[in-house]
N, C-alpha and C positions, 0 to 999 in steps of 0.2 A: 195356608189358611189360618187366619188370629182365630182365637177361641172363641171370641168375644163375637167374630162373624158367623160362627156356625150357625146355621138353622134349628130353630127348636126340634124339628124333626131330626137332624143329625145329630143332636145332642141327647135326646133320649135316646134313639140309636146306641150310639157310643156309650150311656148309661148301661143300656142292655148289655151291649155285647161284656162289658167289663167285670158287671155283676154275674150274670148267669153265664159266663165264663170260666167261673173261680169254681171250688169246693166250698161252699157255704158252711160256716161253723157259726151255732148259736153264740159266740162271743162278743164283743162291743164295739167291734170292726162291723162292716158290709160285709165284708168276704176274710179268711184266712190269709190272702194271697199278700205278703209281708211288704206290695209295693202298692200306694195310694192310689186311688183311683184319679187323682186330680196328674199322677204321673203319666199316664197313662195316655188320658187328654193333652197335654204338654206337647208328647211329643205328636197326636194326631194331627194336632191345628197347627203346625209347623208345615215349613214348605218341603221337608223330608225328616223322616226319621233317624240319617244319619247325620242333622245337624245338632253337635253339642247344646245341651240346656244343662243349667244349673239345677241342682239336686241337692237336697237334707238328707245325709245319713246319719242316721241315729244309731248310737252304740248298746247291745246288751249292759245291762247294769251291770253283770257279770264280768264282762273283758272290758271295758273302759274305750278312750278314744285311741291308746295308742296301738292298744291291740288293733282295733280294729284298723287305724292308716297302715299296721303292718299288713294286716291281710288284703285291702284292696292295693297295694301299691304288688302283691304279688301275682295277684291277677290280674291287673291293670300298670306293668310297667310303664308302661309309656308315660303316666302321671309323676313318675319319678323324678326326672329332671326339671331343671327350672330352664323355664320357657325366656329366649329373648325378647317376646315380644308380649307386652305387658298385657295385649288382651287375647292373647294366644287360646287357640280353640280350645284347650281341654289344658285341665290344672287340678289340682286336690290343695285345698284349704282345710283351714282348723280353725276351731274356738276350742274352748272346754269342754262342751257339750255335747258337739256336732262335726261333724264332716262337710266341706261345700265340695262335690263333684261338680265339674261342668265337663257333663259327657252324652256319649249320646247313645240311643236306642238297645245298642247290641252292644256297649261297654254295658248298659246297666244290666242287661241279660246275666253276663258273666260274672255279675256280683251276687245271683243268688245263691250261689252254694255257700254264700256268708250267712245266709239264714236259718232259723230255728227251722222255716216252711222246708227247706232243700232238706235237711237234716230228717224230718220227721215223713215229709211223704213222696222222697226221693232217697237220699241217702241210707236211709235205713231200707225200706223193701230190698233196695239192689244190692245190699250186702248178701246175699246168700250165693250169689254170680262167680263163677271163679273167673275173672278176668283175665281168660289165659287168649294168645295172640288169637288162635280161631275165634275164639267167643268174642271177642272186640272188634273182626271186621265183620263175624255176624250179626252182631248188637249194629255197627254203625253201617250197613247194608239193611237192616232192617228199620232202623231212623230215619235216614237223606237218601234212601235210594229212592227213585224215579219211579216207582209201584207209590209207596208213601205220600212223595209229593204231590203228584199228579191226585192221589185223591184227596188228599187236605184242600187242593184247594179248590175242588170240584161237591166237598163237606161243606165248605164253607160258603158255596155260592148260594148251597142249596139250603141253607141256616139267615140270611142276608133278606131273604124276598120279601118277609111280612114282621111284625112284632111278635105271632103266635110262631114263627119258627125261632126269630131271638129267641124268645124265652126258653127253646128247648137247645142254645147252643152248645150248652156242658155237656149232653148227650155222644157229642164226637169226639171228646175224650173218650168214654164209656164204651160209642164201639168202636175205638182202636184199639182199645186194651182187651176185647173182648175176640177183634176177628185180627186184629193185626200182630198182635204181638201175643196170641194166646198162645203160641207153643210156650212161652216162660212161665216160672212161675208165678201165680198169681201174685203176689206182690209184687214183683218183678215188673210185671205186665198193668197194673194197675199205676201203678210211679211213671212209666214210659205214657200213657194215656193223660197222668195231669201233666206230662210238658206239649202233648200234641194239644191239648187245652192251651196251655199258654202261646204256644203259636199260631193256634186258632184266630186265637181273640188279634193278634198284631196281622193276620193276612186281614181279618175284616176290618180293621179301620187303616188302612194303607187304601181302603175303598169307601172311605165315608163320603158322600158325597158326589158318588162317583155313579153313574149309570151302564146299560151296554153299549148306548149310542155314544158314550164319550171313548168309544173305541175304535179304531178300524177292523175288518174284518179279522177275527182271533185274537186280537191285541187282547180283550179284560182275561180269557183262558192263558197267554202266554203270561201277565201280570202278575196274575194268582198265583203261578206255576214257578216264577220267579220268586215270589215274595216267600212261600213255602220252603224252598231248597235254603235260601241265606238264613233266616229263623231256625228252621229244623237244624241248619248243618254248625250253627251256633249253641245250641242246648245241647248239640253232640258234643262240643269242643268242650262245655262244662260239666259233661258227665263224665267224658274221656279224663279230663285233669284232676277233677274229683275222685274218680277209682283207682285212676292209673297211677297219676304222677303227683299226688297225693297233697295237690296242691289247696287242699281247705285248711289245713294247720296254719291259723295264723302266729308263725314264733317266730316269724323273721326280724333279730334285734333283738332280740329280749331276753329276759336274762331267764335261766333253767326254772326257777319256781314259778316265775311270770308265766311262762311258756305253759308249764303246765297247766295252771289254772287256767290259764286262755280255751286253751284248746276243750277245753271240760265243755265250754259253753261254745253258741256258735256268735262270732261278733257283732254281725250285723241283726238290727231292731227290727230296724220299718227303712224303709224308703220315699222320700215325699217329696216336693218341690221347695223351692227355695221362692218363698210367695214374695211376688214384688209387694214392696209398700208403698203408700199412696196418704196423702197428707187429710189429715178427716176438716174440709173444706167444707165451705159452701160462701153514759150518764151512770154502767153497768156497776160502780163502784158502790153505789146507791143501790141496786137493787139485790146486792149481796149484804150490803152491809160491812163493808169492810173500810168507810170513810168512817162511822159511827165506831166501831173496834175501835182503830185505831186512834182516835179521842180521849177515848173512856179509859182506855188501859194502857196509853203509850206505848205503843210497840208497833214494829213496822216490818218485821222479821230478822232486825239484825239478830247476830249470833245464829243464823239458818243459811244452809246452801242447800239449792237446787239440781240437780240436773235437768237439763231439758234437749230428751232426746229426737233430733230433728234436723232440718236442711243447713241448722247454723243460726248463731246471733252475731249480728255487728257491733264487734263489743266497742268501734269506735261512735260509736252513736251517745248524745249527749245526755239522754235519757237516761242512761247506766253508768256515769260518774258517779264515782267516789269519793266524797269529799272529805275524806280520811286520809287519801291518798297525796293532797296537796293543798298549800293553803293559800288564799285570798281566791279572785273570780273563777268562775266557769272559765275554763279555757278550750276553747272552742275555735278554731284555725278548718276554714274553709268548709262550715259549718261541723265539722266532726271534731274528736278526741284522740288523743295517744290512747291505743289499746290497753298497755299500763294502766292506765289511770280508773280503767272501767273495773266493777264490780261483773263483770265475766270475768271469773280470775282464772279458769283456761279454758283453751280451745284444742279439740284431738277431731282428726276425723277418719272416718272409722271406715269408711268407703274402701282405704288405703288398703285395711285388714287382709282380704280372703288374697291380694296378690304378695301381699309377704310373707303371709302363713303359706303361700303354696309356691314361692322359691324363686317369684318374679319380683318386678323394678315397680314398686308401686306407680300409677302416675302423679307425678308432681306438676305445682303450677310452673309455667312459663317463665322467667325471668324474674324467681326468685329463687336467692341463697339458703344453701343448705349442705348440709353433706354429698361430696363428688360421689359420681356414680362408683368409682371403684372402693370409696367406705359403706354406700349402701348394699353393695353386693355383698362384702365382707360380715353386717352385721345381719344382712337376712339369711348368707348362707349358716351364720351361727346358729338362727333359729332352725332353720331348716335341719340341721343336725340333733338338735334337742329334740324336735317333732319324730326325728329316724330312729332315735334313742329312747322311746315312749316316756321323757320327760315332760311332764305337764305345762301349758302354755304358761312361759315366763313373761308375766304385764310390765318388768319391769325393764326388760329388754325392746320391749314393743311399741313399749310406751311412748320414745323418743320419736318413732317412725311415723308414727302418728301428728303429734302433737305440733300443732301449728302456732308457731312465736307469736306474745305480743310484745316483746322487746323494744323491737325497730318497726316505726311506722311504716315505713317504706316496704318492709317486708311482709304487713300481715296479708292474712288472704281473706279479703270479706266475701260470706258466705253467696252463693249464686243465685238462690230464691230470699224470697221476702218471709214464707211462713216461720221460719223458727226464730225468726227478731219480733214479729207476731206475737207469736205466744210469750215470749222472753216479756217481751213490754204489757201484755196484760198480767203476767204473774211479776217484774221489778220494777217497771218504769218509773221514774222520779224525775220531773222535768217540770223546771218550771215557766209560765208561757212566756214570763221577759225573755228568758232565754233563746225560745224558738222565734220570737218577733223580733231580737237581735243580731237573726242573721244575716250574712251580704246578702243572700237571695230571700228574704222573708219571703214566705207563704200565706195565703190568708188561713186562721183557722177554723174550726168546724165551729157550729154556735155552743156547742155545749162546751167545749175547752175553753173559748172564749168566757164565759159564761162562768169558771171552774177556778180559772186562773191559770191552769196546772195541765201534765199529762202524767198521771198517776196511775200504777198499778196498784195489784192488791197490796203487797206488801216492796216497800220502795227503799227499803234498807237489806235488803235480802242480796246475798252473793249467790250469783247464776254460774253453772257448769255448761260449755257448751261441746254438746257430744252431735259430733254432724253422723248422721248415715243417711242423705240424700247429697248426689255431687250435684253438680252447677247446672245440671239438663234435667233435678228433680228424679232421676232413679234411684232408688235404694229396696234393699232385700231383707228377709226375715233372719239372713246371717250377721249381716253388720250390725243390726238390732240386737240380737244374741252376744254378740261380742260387746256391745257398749253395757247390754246389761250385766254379765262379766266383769267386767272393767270396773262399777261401780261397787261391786259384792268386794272385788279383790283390795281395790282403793278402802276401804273402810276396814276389812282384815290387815291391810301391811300397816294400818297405824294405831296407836295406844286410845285412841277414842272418837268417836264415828266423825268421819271429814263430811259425808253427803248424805244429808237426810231425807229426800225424797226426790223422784224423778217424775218427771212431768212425759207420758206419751204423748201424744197428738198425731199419731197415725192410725192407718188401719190397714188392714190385712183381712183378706175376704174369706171366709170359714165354711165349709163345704162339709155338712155335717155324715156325708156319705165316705168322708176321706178319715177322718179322726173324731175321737169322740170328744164333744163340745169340753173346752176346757182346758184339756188335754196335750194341744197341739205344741210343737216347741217353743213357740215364744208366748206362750200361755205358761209350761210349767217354770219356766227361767223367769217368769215374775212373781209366780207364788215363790220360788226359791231365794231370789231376792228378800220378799217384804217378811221372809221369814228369819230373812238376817235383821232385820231393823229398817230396812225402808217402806220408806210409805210411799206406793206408785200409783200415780193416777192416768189414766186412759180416756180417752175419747170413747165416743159410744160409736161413733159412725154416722153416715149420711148418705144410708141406705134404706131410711123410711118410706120414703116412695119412691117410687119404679115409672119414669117419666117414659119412659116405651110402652110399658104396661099398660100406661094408663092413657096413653096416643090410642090403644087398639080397644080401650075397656073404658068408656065414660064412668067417671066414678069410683074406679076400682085401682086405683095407684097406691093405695097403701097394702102394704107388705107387714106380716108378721116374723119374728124370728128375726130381726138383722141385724143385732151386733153382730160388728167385728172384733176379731182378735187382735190386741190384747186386750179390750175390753170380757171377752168372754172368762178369762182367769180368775178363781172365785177368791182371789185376796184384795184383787186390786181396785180401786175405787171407779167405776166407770161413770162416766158422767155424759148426759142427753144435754141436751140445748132448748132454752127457752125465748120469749123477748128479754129485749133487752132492757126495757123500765116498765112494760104492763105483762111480768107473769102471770097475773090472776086474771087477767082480760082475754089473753091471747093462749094461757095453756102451751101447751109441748109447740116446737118445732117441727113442721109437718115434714123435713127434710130428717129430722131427727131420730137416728135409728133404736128401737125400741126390741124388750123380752115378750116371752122368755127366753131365756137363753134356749139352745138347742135341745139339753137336757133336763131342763122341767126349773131353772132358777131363777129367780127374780133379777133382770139388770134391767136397764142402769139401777145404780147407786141412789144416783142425786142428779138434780140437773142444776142448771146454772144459764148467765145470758150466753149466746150464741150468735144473734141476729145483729149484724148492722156494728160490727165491735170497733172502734177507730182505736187503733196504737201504733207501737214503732215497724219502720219498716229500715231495708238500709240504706245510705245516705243521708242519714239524719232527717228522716220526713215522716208522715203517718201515709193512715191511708186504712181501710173499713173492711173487714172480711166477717163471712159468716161461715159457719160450721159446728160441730162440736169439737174441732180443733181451738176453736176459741172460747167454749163453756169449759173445757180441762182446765185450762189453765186458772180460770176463776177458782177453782175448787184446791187446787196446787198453790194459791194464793193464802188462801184463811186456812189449809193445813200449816204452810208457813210458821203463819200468825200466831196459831193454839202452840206452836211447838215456841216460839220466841217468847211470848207470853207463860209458859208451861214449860221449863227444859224436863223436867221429870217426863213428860211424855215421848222424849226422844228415843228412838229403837223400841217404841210399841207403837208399831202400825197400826194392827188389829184395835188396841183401842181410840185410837185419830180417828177411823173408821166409824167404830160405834156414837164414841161423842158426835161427829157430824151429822150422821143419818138420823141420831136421835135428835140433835138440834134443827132441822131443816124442817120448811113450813108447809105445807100439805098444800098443796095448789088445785085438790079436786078434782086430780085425774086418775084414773090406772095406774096402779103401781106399774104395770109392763110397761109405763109409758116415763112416767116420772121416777119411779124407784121412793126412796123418803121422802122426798120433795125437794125444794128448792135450796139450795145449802144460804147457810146463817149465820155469819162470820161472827154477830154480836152474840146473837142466844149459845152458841158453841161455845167464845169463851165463857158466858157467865155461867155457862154448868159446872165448869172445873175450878 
């Protein structure tokens, strides 16, 4: 079952059982319980719990990432070797930050003894236990024997029937520890009841969904009874390894003072999902003001580079020549450019990431040249070694693995969607329309280019980075994001003075304020930690302002409060809502356009910008019109350009690119929760500096 299909009733269900399942602690979580509630669901709406899903493991600040790959790769051997088959069930990945698991239900089980939770109300109670051979088949006779099971899941049918019993599900921890295992000592007895708690909660939603008639006669009792023994006899296997065979130290590899200090702490954070990402979809140079800039003060953004982290630009597109690079005509051969020649001066794609970081053959394109399979095994087993030796991710070894040539025409690999040439072309395009009406197949153009002369972005002397984390079918994940934003921190450390001055997002990532606290999330802190090295990142707001199901059942009622997405929710980075495209003060916000507060009481978006109706480049050298606030970011990524080309003193302070714009931007007369400062102001921003 998708998630997306669940029923509002099984989805509050599944809220229930998840919440009042846990130990509730007044802290900034929903629940103590150190795995997200969005994991939770993951594996619910799947067609079984034992199919692998991608996972974020976060490291204690304490023991770092290497610690931690050492300790799940000791609980989780099997992750250790590298898989022939590039999209092999189950694998462990790295960035700097994080961990990508892709595992499934009862692996993730066996990672909680990685945590502070196992540690504090498991680990600890059950130290008083002398785990001598009687006491451990007593202990594991009193866990997975057939008394146990049979009533767990006879507790849990009878916890299922109404909302007023969800709410009391936490209570079957309570009397297990009170009648099942009260010969121990209370603490002892108390630690054994929060894992019959946790196996509570996975026997009830293995039935989400589910009724008595979707049975045959005894089937849902033999179900339960099934689902109980595999759960319970799983929290056995990690108490047993935990006391016995002492396998929670993670020192494997490490050198003696590492080890020690590792082990002080417990390595694993939290547990989350690895959130797909989704592209923030749905005459504009005028109504920013960035034709009028660039007049008055000559400047177009040269001496500024971008990133723009996204599906890919077509650097052979004729819009992003560089006429530095060559001299006399456009040179333009079956309407395109040599890659060279483009102002995309690279291309890496980052998709490649999580299967070289975890010991596999990345996939590469079809019938192009590159390194033979037996050099790419030789340079990922090298990383792979570095990863086993808790050396920090080398970007310059990885770098290569990635990085897509534009050398040789014949080899580059133009990107598989249209959005990140998109965004590319309203934040550099420079095209002028002889050019486009020069080609073998002209095209007619839009009236307003006609009209223009030109196909111009904001800043049209600006050099683009192209960092892909969506492949050619449009999937990309919250990891390969992590990694590109990495990549960019690290690129500006290995050299004597900042290469990339600001990164353009344009996705979004769906924020579930019951799972992390708003802001917080990983690819929320990896962009404050960014723009605190010097970049200045701008985000989409989302295009989750109205709720077109919602409002199919609710005449009237499709607008939604709270809807940024992450990474718009991070409170460094500029997020930006969507307006018209030449009448903002007529038409106001974007009713598509997602809107504050943020989850936890702060003003976003930023700034808005157009949105509606945007025509720029697409690939194959053509346009073509999208809406979204994937196409207001880039407006905003355009005149921060501009102030910083115009301005190099403002290079490496984000925080004040930030203030100058919001302060310069024109008040369009709506909500702040809607607009944020208003409309951003390419000319009044730079005249303030």
């Amino acid at each position: 079952m998708s998630l997306n299909r669940m029923s509002p009733s099984e989805r509050r269900a599944a809220y229930l059982l998840i919440f009042a399942g846990c130990e509730a602690e007044p802290d900034r979580f929903t629940s103590d319980l150190p795995v997200s509630s969005e994991v939770w669901l993951l594996y619910a709406s799947g067609e079984s719990f034992e199919v692998p899903r991608g996972l974020l493991l976060t490291p204690h600040h304490g023991a770092g990432i290497a610690a931690l790959r050492a300790a799940v790769l000791r609980r989780l051997p099997a992750l250790a070797g590298p898989a022939a088959d590039p999209a092999g069930p189950r694998f462990l990945a790295a960035n700097e930050s994080h961990l990508l698991a892709q595992i499934d239900f009862f692996d993730m089980l066996r990672l909680l003894p990685l945590t502070a939770w196992w540690h504090r109300e498991v680990r600890v109670p059950m130290a008083g236990i002398r785990w001598t051979p009687a006491a451990r088949s007593a202990l594991a006779l009193s866990l997975t024997g057939d008394a146990l099971v049979r009533w767990l899941g006879e507790s849990v049918l009878a916890h299922v029937g109404s909302e007023a019993a969800l709410a009391r599900f936490k209570d079957i921890g309570y009397t297990a520890a009170r009648t099942r295992f009260g010969g121990l000592a209370a603490p002892a007895g108390q630690a054994l009841g929060r894992l019959v708690n946790v196996a509570a909660q996975y026997v009830a939603l293995t039935l989400l969904g589910l009724h008595d008639d979707s049975f045959p006669p005894g089937g849902l009792t033999r179900r339960v009874t099934q689902a109980s023994r595999q759960v319970l006899e799983t929290l056995w296997d990690c108490l047993r390894e935990d006391h016995v065979e002492g396998a929670a130290t993670p020192t494997a590899g490490m050198a003696a003072g590492d080890a020690a200090a590792a082990a002080a702490v417990s390595p694993l954070w939290r547990i989350s999902v690895n959130r797909p990402a989704e592209h923030a979809v749905f005459a504009s140079r005028k109504t920013v003001k960035a034709d009028a800039a660039i007049r008055v003060f000559d400047t177009g953004g040269q001496g500024v580079r971008w990133a723009v982290i996204d599906s890919g630009i077509d650097a052979r597109h004729p819009a992003f020549f560089d006429p530095l690079k060559l001299d006399g005509p456009l040179p333009v051969r079956d309407g395109l450019i040599a890659p060279r020649l483009s102002r995309v001066v690279r291309t890496l794609d980052f998709t490649r990431l999580s299967a070289i970081t975890s010991g596999r053959l990345p996939p590469m394109p079809k019938g192009k040249r590159g390194p033979g399979e037996a050099e790419l095994r030789q340079r990922i087993a090298a990383i792979a070694e570095d990863l086993a030796h808790g050396r920090i991710i080398d970007w310059s070894v990885i770098e290569p693995l990635l990085e897509i040539s534009h050398d040789d025409p014949a080899q580059y690999v133009a990107p598989g969607g249209s959005h990140g040439t998109h965004v590319a072309g309203i934040i550099g395009a420079g095209w002028p329309a002889s050019a486009y009406l020069a080609r073998p197949d002209p095209m007619p153009l839009p009236p307003e280019l006609m009209e223009a002369g030109e196909v111009s972005g904001i800043c049209p002397r600006i050099e683009l980075l192209d960092l892909r984390v969506f492949d050619a079918q449009g999937r990309g994940d919250e990891f390969g994001i992590l990694g590109a934003l990495q990549y960019v921190r690290w690129l500006n450390q290995s050299r004597d003075r900042q290469s990339v001055h600001g990164i353009n997002l344009s996705v979004a990532l769906r924020h579930d304020v019951r799972s992390y606290a708003c802001g917080s999330t990983p690819v929320c802190v990896e962009c404050d930690r960014l723009v605190a090295s010097g970049v200045i990142v701008v985000a989409a707001a989302g295009n989750y302002g109205y709720d077109e199901a919602f409002a199919a059942e609710h005449m009237g009622a499709g607008f939604r409060g709270q809807t940024i997405t992450d990474p718009g929710n991070a409170r460094a980075v500029i997020t930006v809502g969507a307006t018209h495209r030449t009448d903002p003060y007529r038409f106001g916000i974007s009713y598509f356009s997602s809107h504050g507060p943020t989850g936890d009481g702060r003003i976003k978006p930023d700034l808005v910008a157009p949105g509606e109706k945007i025509t720029s480049t697409v690939p194959g050298g053509t346009l073509a019109s999208m809406d979204g606030t994937s196409m207001a970011a880039p407006h905003v990524s355009g005149v921060a350009a501009l102030l910083l080309s115009r301005n190099n003193e403002l290079m490496g302070q984000p925080e004040t690119v930030k203030t100058i714009l919001c302060a310069a931007a024109t008040d369009l007369g709506r909500e702040r929760s809607f607009q944020g400062a208003g409309l951003v102001d390419a000319l009044r921003a730079l005249q303030r500096v």
